[in-house]
C-alpha positions as CSV (number, residue, x, y, z in Angstrom):
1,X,-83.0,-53.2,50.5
2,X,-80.9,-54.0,53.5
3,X,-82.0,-57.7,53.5
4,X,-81.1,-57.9,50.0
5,X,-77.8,-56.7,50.7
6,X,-77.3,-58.6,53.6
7,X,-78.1,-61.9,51.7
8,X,-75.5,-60.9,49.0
9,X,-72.9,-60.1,51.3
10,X,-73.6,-63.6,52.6
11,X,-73.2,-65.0,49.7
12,X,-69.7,-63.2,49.0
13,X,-68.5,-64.5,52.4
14,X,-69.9,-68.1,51.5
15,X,-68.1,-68.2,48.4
16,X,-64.6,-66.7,49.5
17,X,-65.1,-69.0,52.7
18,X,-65.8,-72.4,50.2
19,X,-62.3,-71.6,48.0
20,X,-60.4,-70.9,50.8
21,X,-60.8,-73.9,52.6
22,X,-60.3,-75.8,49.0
23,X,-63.9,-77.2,48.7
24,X,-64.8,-75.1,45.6
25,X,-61.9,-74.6,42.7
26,X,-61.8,-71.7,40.5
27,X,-61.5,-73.2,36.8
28,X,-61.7,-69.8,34.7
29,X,-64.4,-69.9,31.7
30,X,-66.0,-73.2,31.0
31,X,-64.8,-75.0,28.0
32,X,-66.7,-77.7,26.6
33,X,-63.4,-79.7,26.2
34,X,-62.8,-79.4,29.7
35,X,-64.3,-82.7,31.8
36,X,-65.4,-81.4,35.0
37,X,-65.0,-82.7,38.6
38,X,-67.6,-82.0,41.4
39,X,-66.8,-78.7,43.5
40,X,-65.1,-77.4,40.8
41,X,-66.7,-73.5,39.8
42,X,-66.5,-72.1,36.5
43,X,-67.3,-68.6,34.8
44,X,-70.1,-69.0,32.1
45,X,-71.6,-65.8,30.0
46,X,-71.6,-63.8,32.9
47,X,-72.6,-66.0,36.0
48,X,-70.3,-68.3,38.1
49,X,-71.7,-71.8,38.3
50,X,-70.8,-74.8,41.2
51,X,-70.1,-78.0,39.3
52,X,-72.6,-80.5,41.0
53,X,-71.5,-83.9,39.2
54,X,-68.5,-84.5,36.7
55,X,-69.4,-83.8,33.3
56,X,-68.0,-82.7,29.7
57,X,-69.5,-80.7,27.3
58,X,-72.7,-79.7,29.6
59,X,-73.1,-76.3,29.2
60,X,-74.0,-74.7,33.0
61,X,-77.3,-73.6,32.3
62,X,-78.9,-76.0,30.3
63,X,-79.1,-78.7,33.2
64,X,-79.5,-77.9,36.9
65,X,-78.0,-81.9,37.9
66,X,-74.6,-80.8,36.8
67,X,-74.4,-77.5,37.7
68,X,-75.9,-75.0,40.6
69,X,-75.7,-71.3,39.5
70,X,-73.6,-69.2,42.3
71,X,-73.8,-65.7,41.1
72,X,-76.0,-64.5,38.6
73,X,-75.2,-62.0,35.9
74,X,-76.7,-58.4,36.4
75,X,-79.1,-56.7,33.5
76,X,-76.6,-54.4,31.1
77,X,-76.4,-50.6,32.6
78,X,-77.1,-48.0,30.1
79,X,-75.3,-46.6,27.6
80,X,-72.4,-44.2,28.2
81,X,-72.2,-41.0,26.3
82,X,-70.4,-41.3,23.3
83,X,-66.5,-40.6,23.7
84,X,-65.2,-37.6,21.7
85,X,-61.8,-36.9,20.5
86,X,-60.0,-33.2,19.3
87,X,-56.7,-32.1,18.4
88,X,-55.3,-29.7,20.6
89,X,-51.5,-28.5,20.8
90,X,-48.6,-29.1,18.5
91,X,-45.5,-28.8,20.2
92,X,-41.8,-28.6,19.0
93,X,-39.3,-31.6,20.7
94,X,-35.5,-31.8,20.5
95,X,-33.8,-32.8,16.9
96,X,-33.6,-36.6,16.9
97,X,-35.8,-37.3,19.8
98,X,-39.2,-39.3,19.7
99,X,-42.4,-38.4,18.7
100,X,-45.0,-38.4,21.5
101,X,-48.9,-37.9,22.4
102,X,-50.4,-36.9,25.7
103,X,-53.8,-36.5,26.5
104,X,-55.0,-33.2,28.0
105,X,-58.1,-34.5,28.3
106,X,-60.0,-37.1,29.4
107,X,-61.0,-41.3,28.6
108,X,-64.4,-39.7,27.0
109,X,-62.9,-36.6,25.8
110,X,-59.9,-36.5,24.9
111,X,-57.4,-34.0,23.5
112,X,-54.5,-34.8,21.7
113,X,-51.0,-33.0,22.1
114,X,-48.2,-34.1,20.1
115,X,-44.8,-33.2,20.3
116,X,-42.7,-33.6,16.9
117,X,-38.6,-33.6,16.5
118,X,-37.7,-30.2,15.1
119,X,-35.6,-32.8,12.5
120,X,-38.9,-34.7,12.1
121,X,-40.6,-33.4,8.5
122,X,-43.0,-36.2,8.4
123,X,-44.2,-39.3,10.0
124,X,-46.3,-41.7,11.5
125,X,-47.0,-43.2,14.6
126,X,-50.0,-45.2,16.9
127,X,-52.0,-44.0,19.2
128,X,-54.4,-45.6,21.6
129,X,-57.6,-44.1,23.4
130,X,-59.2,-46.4,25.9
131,X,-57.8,-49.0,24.6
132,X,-58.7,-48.9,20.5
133,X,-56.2,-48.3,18.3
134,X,-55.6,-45.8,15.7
135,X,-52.9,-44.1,13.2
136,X,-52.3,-40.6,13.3
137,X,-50.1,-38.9,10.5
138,X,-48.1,-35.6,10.1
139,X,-47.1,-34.2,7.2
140,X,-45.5,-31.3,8.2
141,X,-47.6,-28.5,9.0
142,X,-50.9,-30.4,10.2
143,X,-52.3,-34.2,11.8
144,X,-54.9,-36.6,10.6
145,X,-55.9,-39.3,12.7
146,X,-57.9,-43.0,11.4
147,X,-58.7,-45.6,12.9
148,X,-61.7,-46.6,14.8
149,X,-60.9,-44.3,17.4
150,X,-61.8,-41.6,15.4
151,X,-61.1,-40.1,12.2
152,X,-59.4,-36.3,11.3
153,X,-58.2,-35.6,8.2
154,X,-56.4,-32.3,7.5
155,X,-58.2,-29.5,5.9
156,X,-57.1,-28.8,2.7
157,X,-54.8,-25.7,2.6
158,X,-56.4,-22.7,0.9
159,X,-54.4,-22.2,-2.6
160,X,-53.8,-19.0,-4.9
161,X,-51.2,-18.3,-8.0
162,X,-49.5,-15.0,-8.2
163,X,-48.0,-13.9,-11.6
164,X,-45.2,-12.0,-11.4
165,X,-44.5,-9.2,-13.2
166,X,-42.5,-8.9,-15.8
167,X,-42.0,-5.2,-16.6
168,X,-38.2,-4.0,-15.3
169,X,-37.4,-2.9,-11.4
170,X,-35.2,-0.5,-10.5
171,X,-32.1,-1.4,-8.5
172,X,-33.2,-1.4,-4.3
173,X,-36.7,-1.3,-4.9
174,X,-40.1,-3.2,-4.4
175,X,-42.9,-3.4,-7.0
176,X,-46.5,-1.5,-5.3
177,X,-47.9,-3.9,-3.4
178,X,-50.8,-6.4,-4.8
179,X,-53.3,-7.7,-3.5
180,X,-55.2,-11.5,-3.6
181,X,-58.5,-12.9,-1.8
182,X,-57.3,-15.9,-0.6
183,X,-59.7,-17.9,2.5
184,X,-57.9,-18.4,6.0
185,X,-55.1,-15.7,5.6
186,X,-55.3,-13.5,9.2
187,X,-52.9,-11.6,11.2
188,X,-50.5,-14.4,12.3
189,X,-50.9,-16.8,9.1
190,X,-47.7,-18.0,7.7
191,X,-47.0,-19.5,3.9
192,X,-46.0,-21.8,1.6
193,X,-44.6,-20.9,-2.2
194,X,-43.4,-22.7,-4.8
195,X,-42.7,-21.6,-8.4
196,X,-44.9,-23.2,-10.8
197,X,-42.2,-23.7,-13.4
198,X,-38.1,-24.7,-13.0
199,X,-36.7,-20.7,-12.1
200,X,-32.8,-21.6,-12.6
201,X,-32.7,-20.2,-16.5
202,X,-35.7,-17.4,-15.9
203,X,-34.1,-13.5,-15.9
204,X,-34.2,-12.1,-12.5
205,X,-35.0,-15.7,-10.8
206,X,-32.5,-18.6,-11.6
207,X,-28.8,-18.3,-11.5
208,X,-28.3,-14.4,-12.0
209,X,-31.3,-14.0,-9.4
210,X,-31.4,-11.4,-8.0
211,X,-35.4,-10.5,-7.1
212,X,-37.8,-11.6,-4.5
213,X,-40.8,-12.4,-3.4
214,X,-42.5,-10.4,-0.2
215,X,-46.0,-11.9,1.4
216,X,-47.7,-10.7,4.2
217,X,-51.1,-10.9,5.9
218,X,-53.2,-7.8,5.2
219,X,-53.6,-5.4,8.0
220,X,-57.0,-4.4,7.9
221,X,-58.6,-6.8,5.5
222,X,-59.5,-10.8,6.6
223,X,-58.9,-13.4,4.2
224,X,-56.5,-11.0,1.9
225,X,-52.7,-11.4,1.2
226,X,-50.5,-8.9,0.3
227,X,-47.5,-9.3,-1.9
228,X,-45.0,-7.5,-4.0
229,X,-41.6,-8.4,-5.5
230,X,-38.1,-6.9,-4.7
231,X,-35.3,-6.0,-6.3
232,X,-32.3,-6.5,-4.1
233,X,-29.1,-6.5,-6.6
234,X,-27.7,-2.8,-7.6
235,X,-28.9,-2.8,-10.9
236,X,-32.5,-3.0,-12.5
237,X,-34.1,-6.0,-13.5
238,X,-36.5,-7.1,-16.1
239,X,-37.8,-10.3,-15.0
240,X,-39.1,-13.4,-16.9
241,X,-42.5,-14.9,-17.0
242,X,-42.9,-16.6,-13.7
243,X,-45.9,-18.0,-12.2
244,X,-46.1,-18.9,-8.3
245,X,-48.0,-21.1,-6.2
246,X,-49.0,-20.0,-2.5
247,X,-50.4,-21.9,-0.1
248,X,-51.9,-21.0,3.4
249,X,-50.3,-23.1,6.7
């Protein structure tokens, strides 16, 4: 083993000794439109070669006249483990500001924080993990990543419609609370509602308003949300059909 090294250390020394005194010169990767002069050392799938004789279009291998090999490629090493990629905080930057990623992480496992503008609703941006390339995309409330650096793709929010009742409530008060199974909902889940038909000319929800609409994670029961509607104007209120869409972020 120490001979072996020896002999390649030699070789190193030989090499760096032969350019520096200008007798070898360092062409890059051979090109078969390149004509070749005699001292003259290319780079050729892997191994450096000495050119022996000026030639064009001899490829270094095929003929040992015109070329002497130098250094010899090695075998290929083994496999790495495969590199692994996860989303880990979501942070909230100054209004106006840019966008950014840092990896917690590591090159083989990486994990992603992204700071977003508070002004910044949705977007899209680049990112880059040892060098491949890849989109990642936030529409508001979660990320999805493609690309071939790896692919996430945002769950899709766990969905419910409450209707609302329609029988009249009294002045200051709050209908008895309801309940709804509804997948995801726990202690610090927050929501998103939408009424499932234009409000502005329903009693009790458009212009005259008046009521509205109280959700909160159940206390003692996973996956459950509690809801109920108010009545915050001094007088009672009989309100019109309405039908509203609730989604878990």
């Amino acid at each position: 083993m120490h001979q072996i090294r020896s002999i390649a250390i030699a070789a190193v020394m030989l090499i760096a000794s032969c350019v520096a005194q200008a007798q070898w010169s360092w062409q890059g990767t051979w090109s078969g439109s390149t004509a070749y002069t005699a001292n003259q050392v290319v780079y050729y799938l892997g191994s450096s070669y000495l050119c022996l004789v000026g030639n064009t279009n001899v490829a270094p291998p095929t003929n040992g006249t015109d070329w002497a090999l130098i250094a010899q490629a090695g075998a290929a090493g083994a496999a790495g483990s495969p590199a692994s990629v996860s989303i880990g905080s979501t942070y909230s930057g100054p209004p106006l500001s840019y966008p950014s990623v840092v990896n917690s992480g590591s090159g083989a496992s990486a994990v992603l924080n992204f700071t977003i503008p508070a002004s910044w609703a949705v977007g899209q941006g680049v990112i880059s993990i040892n060098g491949t390339a890849g989109t990642f995309t936030f529409n508001g409330t979660c990320f999805s990543l493609s690309g071939t650096v790896a692919t996430f793709t945002c769950p899709a929010a766990a969905r419910t419609q409450l209707t609302l009742p329609t029988t009249s409530i009294s002045a200051n008060t709050c209908t008895t609370t309801a309940t709804v199974t509804l997948t995801g909902v726990g202690a610090t889940s927050t929501f998103a509602t939408a009424f499932a038909a234009n409000p502005t000319a329903v009693n009790g929800w458009g212009a005259n308003g008046g009521l509205v609409v109280q959700l909160w994670p159940d206390a003692t029961t996973a996956n459950t949300l509690d809801w109920s509607v108010c009545n915050q104007s001094g007088t009672s209120i009989t309100p019109g059909a309405m039908t509203l869409n609730v989604a878990v972020l």
